[in-house]
C-alpha positions, 0 to 999 in steps of 0.5 A: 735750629738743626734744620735750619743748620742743615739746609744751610750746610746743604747750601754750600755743598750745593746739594739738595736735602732730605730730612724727617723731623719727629717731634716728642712734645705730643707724646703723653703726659704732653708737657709742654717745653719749658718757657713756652707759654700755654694757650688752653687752660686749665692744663695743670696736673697733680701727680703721676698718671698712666698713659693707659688709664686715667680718670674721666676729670682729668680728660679736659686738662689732658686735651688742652695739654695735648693741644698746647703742645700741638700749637708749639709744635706748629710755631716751629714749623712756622719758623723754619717756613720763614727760614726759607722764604728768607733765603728763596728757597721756599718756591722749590721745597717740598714740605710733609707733615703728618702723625704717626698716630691719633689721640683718644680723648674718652672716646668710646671710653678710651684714652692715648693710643695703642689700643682700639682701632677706633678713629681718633686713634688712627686717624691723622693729618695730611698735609703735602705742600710745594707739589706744583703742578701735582693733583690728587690721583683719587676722589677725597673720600677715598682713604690713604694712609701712611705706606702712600707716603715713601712712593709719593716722595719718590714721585715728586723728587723723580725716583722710580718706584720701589717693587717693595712699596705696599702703597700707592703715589699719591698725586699725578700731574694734570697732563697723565691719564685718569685713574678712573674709579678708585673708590673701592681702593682699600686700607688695612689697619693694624694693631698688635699691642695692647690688644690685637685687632685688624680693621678695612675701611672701604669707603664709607664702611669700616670693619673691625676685628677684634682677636681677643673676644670683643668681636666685630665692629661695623661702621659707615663713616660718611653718616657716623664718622665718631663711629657711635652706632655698629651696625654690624647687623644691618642688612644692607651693610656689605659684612661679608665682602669686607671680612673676605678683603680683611681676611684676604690682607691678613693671609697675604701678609701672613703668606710674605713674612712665613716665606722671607728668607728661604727664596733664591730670588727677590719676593717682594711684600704684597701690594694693597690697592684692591681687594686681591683673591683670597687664597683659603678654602672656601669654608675657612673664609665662610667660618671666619667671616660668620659675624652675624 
């Protein structure tokens, strides 16, 4: 109803709005609000449990928790989409939805997020709807992620881009001119929480590196997307571009944040659309990237 509050506000002030909505329901222990049915049972819970760690009997109860508040979250959705066509404002609205993150299930013996950079962590939904005349700039199977979202609101409401945007838009009109081949478009990752690891998914492989002693993962996602075998040692897996690239994301990002503030003029953070230069010596990236 606070949504729906603020479009009709909007409407008598004759102006257009903009709003980010978070919802918290998905977050662990996901507890479903207070009159509103369960769809997947069993979901009962006895006693307190860590987000961390729980044991493996309570993952099916905890799924169907998750996924119970997922269907409210979606029946809200559905309201407010009704709200719209009701007052004929559906046709020029723009609607967004995604996650800020994935859920674990014991997936390589992980629940929750936070940790590992593994799939079903970091892996979320994309849905952009109300783009008329807009097609995907890329082929499907290239990977996007969330520093793509800013530029691409940007685009679709007329706003020139920002010289900060680290990503890319993410749709074009049919009438500009082709990208070309954009399958080696890289996407970084991230993680310095519970345990520190960066990760580059160049489709179809992903590397993964691991800061605190569990080493290197290697998986090509379009034969294994739940990332069952390493195949690290393989000897047609392309390691060594893939930790250049890696480590090329780190040493950019490291470079932009060592130096913000103490420029006279505007220095803007790195852009992340090819696989830029590495800017170390040679035998440092040798070193580092000596996975085998």
């Amino acid at each position: 109803t606070k949504l729906q509050d603020f479009v009709e506000e909007g409407a008598k002030k004759d102006r257009n709005v903009f709003a980010l909505f978070y919802f918290i329901s998905p977050h662990f222990p996901y507890d479903q609000t207070d009159g509103v049915p369960s769809l997947r049972l069993p979901n009962q819970l006895a006693g307190d449990y860590s987000f961390l760690a729980y044991p493996k009997e309570l993952i099916p109860a905890m799924r169907n928790r998750y996924l119970n508040t997922i269907a409210y979250v979606d029946s809200l959705l559905a309201s407010f989409v009704s709200f719209l066509e009701a007052r004929d404002e559906l046709s020029e609205s723009i609607i967004i939805i995604t996650g800020d993150h994935g859920q674990s299930f014991g997936e390589r013996n992980h629940v929750a997020h936070s940790r590992q950079l593994d799939d079903a962590a970091v892996r979320v939904p994309l849905i952009i709807w109300g783009a008329k005349g807009h097609v995907r700039r890329w082929d499907p199977t290239v990977p996007v992620g969330h520093i793509d979202i800013a530029p691409t609101i940007y685009h679709l409401v007329g706003l020139p881009m920002e010289p900060s945007f680290q990503g890319e838009r993410l749709l074009s009109r049919p009438s500009e001119p082709s990208l070309g081949v954009s399958s080696k478009r890289p996407l970084f990752l991230s993680i310095q929480a519970l345990v520190h690891e960066d990760a580059i998914i160049l489709w179809p492989w992903k590397l993964v590196r691991n800061f605190w002693g569990e080493g290197w993962r290697l998986f090509r996602l379009d034969v294994d997307p739940d990332e069952h075998t390493n195949r690290l040692y393989d000897g047609d897996a392309p390691v060594f571009e893939l930790c250049k690239c890696l480590v090329g994301y780190r040493s950019s990002q490291l470079a932009y944040y060592n130096v913000i503030g103490k420029l006279e003029e505007k220095f803007y953070p790195p852009r992340y659309n090819t696989c830029s230069d590495v800017d170390l010596e040679k035998d440092t990236i040798t070193e580092v990237c000596r996975v085998h």
